[in-house]
C-alpha positions as CSV (number, residue, x, y, z in Angstrom):
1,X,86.9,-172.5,17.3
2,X,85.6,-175.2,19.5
3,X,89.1,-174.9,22.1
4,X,88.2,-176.2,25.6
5,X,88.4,-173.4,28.0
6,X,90.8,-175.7,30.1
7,X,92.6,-177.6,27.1
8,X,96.4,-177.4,27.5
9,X,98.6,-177.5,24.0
10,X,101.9,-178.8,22.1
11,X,104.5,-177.1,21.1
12,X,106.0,-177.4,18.0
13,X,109.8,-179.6,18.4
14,X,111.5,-176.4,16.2
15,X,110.8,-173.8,19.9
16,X,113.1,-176.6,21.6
17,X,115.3,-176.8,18.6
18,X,116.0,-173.4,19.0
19,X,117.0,-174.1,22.5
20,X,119.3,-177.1,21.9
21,X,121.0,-175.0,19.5
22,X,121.6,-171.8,21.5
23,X,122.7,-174.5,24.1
24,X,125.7,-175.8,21.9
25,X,126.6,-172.4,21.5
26,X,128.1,-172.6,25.0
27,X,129.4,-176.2,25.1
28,X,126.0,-177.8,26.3
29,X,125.6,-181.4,24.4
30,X,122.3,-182.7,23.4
31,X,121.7,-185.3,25.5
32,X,122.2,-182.7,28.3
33,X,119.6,-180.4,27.2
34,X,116.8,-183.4,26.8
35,X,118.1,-185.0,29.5
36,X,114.4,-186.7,31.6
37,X,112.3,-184.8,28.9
38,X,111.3,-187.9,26.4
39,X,112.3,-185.9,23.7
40,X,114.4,-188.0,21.1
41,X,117.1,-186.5,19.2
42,X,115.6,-187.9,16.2
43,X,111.9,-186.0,16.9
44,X,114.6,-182.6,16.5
45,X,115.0,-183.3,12.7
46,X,111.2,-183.9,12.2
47,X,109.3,-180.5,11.0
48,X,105.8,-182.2,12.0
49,X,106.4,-183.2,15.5
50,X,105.0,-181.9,18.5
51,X,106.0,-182.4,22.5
52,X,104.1,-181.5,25.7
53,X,104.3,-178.6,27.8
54,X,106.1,-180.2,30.6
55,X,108.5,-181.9,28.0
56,X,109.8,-178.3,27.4
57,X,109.6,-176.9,30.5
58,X,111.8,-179.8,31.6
59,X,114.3,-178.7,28.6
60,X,114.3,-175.5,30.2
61,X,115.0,-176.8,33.5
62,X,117.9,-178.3,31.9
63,X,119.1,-175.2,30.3
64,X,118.8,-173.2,33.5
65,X,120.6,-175.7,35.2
66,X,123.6,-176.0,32.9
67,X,124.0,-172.4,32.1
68,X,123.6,-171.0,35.9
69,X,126.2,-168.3,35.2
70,X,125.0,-167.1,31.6
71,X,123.3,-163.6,32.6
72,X,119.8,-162.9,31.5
73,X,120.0,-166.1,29.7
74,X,116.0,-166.3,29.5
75,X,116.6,-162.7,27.5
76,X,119.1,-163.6,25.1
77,X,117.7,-167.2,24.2
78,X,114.1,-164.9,23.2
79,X,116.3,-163.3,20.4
80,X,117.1,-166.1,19.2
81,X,113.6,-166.7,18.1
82,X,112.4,-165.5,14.3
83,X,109.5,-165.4,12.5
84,X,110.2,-168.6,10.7
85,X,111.0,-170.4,14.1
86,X,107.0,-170.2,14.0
87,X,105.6,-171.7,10.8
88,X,102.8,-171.0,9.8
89,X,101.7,-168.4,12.5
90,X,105.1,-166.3,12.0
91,X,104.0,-166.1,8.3
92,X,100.5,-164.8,8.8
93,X,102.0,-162.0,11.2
94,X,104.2,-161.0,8.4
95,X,101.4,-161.0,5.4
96,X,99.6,-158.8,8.2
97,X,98.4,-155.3,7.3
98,X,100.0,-153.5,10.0
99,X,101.9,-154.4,13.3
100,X,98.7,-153.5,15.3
101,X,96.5,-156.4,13.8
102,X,99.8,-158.6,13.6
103,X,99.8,-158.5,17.3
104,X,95.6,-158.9,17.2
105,X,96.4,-161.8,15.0
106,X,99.6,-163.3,17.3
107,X,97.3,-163.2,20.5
108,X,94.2,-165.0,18.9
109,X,96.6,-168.0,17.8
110,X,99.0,-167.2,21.4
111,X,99.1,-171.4,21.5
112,X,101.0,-171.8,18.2
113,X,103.6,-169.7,20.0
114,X,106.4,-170.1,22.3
115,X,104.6,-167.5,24.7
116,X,104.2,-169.1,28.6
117,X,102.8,-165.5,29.5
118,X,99.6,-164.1,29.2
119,X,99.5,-161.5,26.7
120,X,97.0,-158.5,26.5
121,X,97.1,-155.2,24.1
122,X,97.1,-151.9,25.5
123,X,96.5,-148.3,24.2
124,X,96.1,-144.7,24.7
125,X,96.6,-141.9,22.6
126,X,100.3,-141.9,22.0
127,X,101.6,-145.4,23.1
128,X,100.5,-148.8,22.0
129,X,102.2,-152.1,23.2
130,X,101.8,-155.5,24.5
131,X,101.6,-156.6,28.7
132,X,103.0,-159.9,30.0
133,X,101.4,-161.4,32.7
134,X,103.7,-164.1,34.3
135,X,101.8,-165.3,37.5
136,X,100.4,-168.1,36.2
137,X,104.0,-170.2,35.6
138,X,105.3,-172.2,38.1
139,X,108.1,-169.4,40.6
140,X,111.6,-171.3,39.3
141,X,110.8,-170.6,35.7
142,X,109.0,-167.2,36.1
143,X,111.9,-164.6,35.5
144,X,113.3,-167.0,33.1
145,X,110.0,-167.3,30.9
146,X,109.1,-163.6,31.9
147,X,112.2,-162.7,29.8
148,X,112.3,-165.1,27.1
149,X,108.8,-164.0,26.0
150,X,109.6,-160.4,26.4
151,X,112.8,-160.7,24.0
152,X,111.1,-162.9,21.6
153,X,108.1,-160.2,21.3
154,X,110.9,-157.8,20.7
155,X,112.5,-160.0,18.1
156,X,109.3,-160.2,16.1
157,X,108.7,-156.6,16.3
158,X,111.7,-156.1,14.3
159,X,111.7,-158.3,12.2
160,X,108.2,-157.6,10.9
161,X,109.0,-153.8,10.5
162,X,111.9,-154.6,9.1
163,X,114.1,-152.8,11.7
164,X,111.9,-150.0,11.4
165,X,110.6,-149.6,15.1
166,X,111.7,-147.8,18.2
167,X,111.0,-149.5,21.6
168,X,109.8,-146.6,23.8
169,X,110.3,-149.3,27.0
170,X,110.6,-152.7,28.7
171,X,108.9,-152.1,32.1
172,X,109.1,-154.7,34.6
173,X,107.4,-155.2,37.6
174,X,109.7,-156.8,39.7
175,X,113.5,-155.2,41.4
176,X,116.2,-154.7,39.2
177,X,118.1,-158.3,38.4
178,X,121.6,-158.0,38.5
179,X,122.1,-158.6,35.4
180,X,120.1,-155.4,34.2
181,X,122.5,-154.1,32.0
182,X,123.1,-157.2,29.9
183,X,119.5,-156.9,29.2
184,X,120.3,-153.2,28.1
185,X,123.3,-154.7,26.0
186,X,121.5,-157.3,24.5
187,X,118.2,-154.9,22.9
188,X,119.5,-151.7,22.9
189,X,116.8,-150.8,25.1
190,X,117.0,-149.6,28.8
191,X,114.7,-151.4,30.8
192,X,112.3,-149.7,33.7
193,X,112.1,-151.8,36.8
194,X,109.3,-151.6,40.0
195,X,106.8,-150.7,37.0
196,X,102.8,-151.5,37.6
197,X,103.1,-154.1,34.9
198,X,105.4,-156.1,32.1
199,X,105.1,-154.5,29.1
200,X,106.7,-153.4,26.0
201,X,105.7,-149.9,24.8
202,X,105.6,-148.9,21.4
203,X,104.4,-145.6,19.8
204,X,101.2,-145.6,18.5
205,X,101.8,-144.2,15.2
206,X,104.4,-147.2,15.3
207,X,101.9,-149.7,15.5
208,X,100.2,-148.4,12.4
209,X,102.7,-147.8,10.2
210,X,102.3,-150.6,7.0
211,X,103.9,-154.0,6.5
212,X,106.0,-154.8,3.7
213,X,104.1,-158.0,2.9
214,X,100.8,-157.5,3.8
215,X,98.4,-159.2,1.7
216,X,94.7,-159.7,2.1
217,X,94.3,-162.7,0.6
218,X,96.7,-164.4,1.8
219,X,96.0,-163.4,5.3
220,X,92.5,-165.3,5.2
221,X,94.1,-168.7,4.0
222,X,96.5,-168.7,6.9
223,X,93.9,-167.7,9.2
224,X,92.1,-171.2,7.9
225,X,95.4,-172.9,8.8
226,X,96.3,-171.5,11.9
227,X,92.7,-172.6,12.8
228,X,93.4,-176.1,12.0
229,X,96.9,-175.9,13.8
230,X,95.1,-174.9,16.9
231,X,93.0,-177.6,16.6
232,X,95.3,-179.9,16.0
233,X,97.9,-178.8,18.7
234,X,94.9,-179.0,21.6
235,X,95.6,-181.8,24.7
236,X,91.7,-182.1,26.2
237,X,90.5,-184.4,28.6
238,X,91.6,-187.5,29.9
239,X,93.3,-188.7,27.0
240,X,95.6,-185.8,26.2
241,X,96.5,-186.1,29.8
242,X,97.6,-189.7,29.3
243,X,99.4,-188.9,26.4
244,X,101.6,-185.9,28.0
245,X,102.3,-188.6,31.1
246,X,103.8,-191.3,28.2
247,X,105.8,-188.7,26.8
248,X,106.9,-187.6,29.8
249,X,108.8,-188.3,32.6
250,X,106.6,-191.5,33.5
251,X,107.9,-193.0,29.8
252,X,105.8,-196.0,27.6
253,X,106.8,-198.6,29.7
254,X,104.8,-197.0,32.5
255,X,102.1,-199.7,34.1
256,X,98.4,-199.0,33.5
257,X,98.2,-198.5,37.2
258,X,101.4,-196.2,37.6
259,X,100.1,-193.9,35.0
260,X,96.2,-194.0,37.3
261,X,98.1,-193.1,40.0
262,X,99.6,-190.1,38.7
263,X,96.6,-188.6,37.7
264,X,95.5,-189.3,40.7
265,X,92.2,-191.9,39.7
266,X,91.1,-195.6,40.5
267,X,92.4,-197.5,37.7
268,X,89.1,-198.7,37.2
269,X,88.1,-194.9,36.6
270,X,90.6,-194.1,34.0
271,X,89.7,-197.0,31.8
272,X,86.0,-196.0,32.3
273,X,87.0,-192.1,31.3
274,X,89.3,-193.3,28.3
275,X,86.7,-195.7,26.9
276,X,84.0,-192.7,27.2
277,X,86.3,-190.5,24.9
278,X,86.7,-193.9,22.2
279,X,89.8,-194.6,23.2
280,X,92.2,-197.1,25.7
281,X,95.4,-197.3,27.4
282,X,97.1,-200.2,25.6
283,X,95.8,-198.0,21.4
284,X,97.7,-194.6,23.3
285,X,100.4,-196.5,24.2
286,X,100.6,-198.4,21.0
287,X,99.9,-195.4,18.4
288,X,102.9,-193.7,20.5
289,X,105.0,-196.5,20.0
290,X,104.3,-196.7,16.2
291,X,105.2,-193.2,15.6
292,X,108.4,-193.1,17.6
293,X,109.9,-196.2,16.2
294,X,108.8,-194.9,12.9
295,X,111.0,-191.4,13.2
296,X,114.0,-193.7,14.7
297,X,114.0,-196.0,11.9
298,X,114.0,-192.9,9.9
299,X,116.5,-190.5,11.5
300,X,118.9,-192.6,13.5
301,X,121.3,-195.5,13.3
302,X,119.5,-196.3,16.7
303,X,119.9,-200.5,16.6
304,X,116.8,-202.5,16.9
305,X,117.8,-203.4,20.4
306,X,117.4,-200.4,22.0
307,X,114.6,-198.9,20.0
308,X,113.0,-201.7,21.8
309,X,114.1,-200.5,25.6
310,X,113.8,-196.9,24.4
311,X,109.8,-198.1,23.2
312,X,109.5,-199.8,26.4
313,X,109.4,-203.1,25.3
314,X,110.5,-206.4,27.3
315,X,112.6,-207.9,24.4
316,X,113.6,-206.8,20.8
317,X,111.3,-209.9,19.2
318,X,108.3,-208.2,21.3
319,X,109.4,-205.3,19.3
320,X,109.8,-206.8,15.7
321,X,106.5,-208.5,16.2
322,X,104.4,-205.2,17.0
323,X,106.4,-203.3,14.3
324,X,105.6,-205.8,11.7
325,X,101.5,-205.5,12.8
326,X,102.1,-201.6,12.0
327,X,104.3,-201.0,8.5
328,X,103.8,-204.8,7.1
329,X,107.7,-205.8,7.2
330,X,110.1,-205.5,9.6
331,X,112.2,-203.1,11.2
332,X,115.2,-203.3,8.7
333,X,112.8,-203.1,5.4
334,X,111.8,-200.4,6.8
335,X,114.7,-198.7,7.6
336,X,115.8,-200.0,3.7
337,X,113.0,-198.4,2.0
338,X,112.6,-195.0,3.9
339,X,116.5,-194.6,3.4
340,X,116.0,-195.1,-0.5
């Protein structure tokens, strides 16, 4: 498929939407939840958009820190998750034959996921099921994401059978939280704790059993899209790197030299690297800008004063200026015609 073997990738905005709304369910505001993330409110309502890794980790930061007395809180935000939550990936899982090349499918296209674990399929005669390897996320988030993932699996398991699957187990590898039994509560399933691995087990006969939906035909065409998702979704090299640090904490005001600096290069470097992959600094930043002000002008009631601070722009007229080389009129046509 032509992925970089190191190539990071966006998620889609809906995973965070999810979030923000689970969130409000216990009193958390918005601006709480995207608090330092560069996520605007506006990019919620917008099907299309993506965000960086560290723009949702940061959400989840957020989360954790608001809600430090929800138990398993990583566990019950995963059921919250649903096939559609996932587009066009959560439809080819359900057009899938059965729940064992469903889950083939779900781990070749793992990126257009809300997965932070590493997934892998085991089997033996009688049990079948998935393992979730969590070593690779950064220790404050582990349990957190260890759980989410675990409970989202579950979620699409049952949705795709149509309620028509028994969970043999949840192992975990760790000590038993102390919220253990809200986990219980939550899936109607008692988890194992001190286990060699994380992992749901299923039956085997279970994984075989037939989908509702499944169609052949239909299963190749989202194949071809889930393809060109991936694609699509891929941060490689220098300039996806760049891109996740304007988005970021470090914001489109950020200095040429700031942004060097945090990826640790000589400026002089970074311009050499960006023009080698037929790009620069000042089209990222611009292009960013452009499709920002765009979705504000569109979604919010945002005034043209501080879309400009929020763009990282000087002075509003700096703003109006740019905007006009982009769309052709200015800020307020704009705003007229995409209301219409």
């Amino acid at each position: 498929m032509g992925i970089a073997k190191h190539a990071s990738f966006q998620h889609p905005v809906a995973i965070s939407q999810v979030m923000v709304n689970f969130a409000a369910r216990y009193g958390v505001d918005v601006q709480t939840c995207l608090l330092g993330t560069g996520i605007l409110e506006a990019q919620l309502r917008d099907a299309d958009a993506l965000i960086a890794r560290e723009q949702e980790m940061r959400l989840i930061e957020n989360l954790m820190l608001a809600l430090p007395d929800v138990p398993a809180l990583g566990f019950e935000l995963g059921l919250r998750y649903n096939v559609a939550t996932f587009g066009i990936w959560g439809f080819a899982l359900r057009t899938s034959r059965n729940l064992r090349e469903a889950i083939q499918y779900a781990l070749r296209y793992l990126p257009l996921s809300t997965a932070y674990c590493r997934l892998a399929i085991f089997c033996d005669q009688h049990e079948y099921g998935t393992s979730l390897d969590a070593s690779a996320i950064p220790h404050h988030l582990r349990q957190f994401l260890l759980e989410r993932d675990m409970a989202t699996s579950i979620r699409l398991f049952d949705e795709l059978a149509l309620s028509g699957l028994h969970v043999l187990r949840l192992e975990f590898q760790g000590k038993p939280p102390a919220h253990a039994d809200r986990i219980e509560a939550l899936s109607g399933i008692a988890p194992h704790y001190e286990c060699s691995r994380n992992a749901i087990v299923l039956r085997r006969q279970d994984a075989e059993l037939p989908l509702p939906m499944y169609d052949v035909h239909l299963v190749r065409l989202l194949e071809e899209q889930c393809r060109a998702q991936l694609e699509r979704r891929q941060v490689g090299g220098i300039t996806g790197q760049v891109r996740q640090l304007l988005l970021g904490a470090t914001g489109l005001a950020a200095p040429f030299e700031e942004v060097a600096s945090q990826l640790a290069m000589a400026p002089r470097s970074l311009h050499r690297r960006l023009t080698e992959e037929g790009t620069s600094f000042r089209n990222l930043v611009d292009a960013e800008r452009k499709q920002l002000a765009g979705q504000l002008l569109e979604n919010t009631e945002m005034k043209q004063e501080e879309m400009a601070f929020q763009l990282g722009y000087g002075d509003p007229t700096a703003f109006a200026r740019a905007f006009r080389r982009w769309f052709g009129q200015s800020p307020s046509e704009y705003r007229k015609v995409s209301r219409r």
